[in-house]
C-alpha positions, 0 to 999 in steps of 0.5 A: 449540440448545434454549434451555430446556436449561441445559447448552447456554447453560452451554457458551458462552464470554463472549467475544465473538469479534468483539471481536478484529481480523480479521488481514489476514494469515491466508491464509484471507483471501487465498485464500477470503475473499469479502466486499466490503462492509460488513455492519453499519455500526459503526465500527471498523477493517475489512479487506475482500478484494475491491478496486475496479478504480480502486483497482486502477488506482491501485496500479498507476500509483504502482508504474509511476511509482515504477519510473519515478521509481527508473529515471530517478533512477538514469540522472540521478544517473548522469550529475551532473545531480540529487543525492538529496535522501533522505539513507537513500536516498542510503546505499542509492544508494551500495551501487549501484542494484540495491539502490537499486531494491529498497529503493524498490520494497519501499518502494513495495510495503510503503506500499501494502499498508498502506494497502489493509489500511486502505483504508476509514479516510477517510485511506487513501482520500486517501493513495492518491490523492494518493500517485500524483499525488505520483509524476505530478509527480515523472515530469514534473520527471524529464522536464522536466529530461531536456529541459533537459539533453538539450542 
């Protein structure tokens, strides 16, 4: 572009197209996007698409744990020896525990994609975590009281 020519700075837009968000959901970004760090350090909200091998192990020991967690659920409401504190969850465990299953894995499914979206905000990187150690303790109760009960 010449700068001295008028025409060519009278045809720029004034908006600032990195004003706007990145969607997460474009399938661009699912399917060619590359970057993985951060070019500039400004603040703000920003979606990368590439993931580290520990969040990646992070994610998959919270939907283990959480199949877990719905399996032996289902197998101890079965046999009277828990009740289901969660009164939506409850509802869902009535309709029979295909439902139960699916809604806690969309569930699952759906808190976990948000927080990747978000995964560079200083609380999503403590939430993941701390959501898998929520669900390692949740599989040691399950445990524990499958031992109490076994006998």
């Amino acid at each position: 572009m010449n700068k001295n020519n008028k025409s060519d700075i009278d045809r720029r837009s004034n908006k600032d197209r990195r004003s706007k968000l990145t969607n997460p959901f474009h399938p661009y970004y699912a399917l060619f996007g590359r970057r993985n760090r951060l070019r500039r350090l400004e603040n703000g909200p920003y979606f990368l698409d590439r993931y580290g091998q520990r969040l990646f192990m992070v994610i998959m020991l919270i939907i283990v744990l959480s199949l877990v967690d719905a399996f032996s659920t289902i197998y101890l409401l079965d046999r009277g020896v828990v009740v289901e504190f969660n009164p939506i969850m409850d509802s869902v465990i009535a309709l029979g525990p295909e439902h139960f299953v699916i809604t806690k894995l969309a569930l699952t499914f759906l808190g976990i994609l948000l927080l990747i979206f978000r995964k560079q905000h200083h609380r999503a990187a403590i939430i993941l975590p701390g959501v898998a150690c929520l669900y390692i303790l949740i599989t040691f109760y399950h445990i524990y009281i499958f031992f109490v009960h076994a006998t």
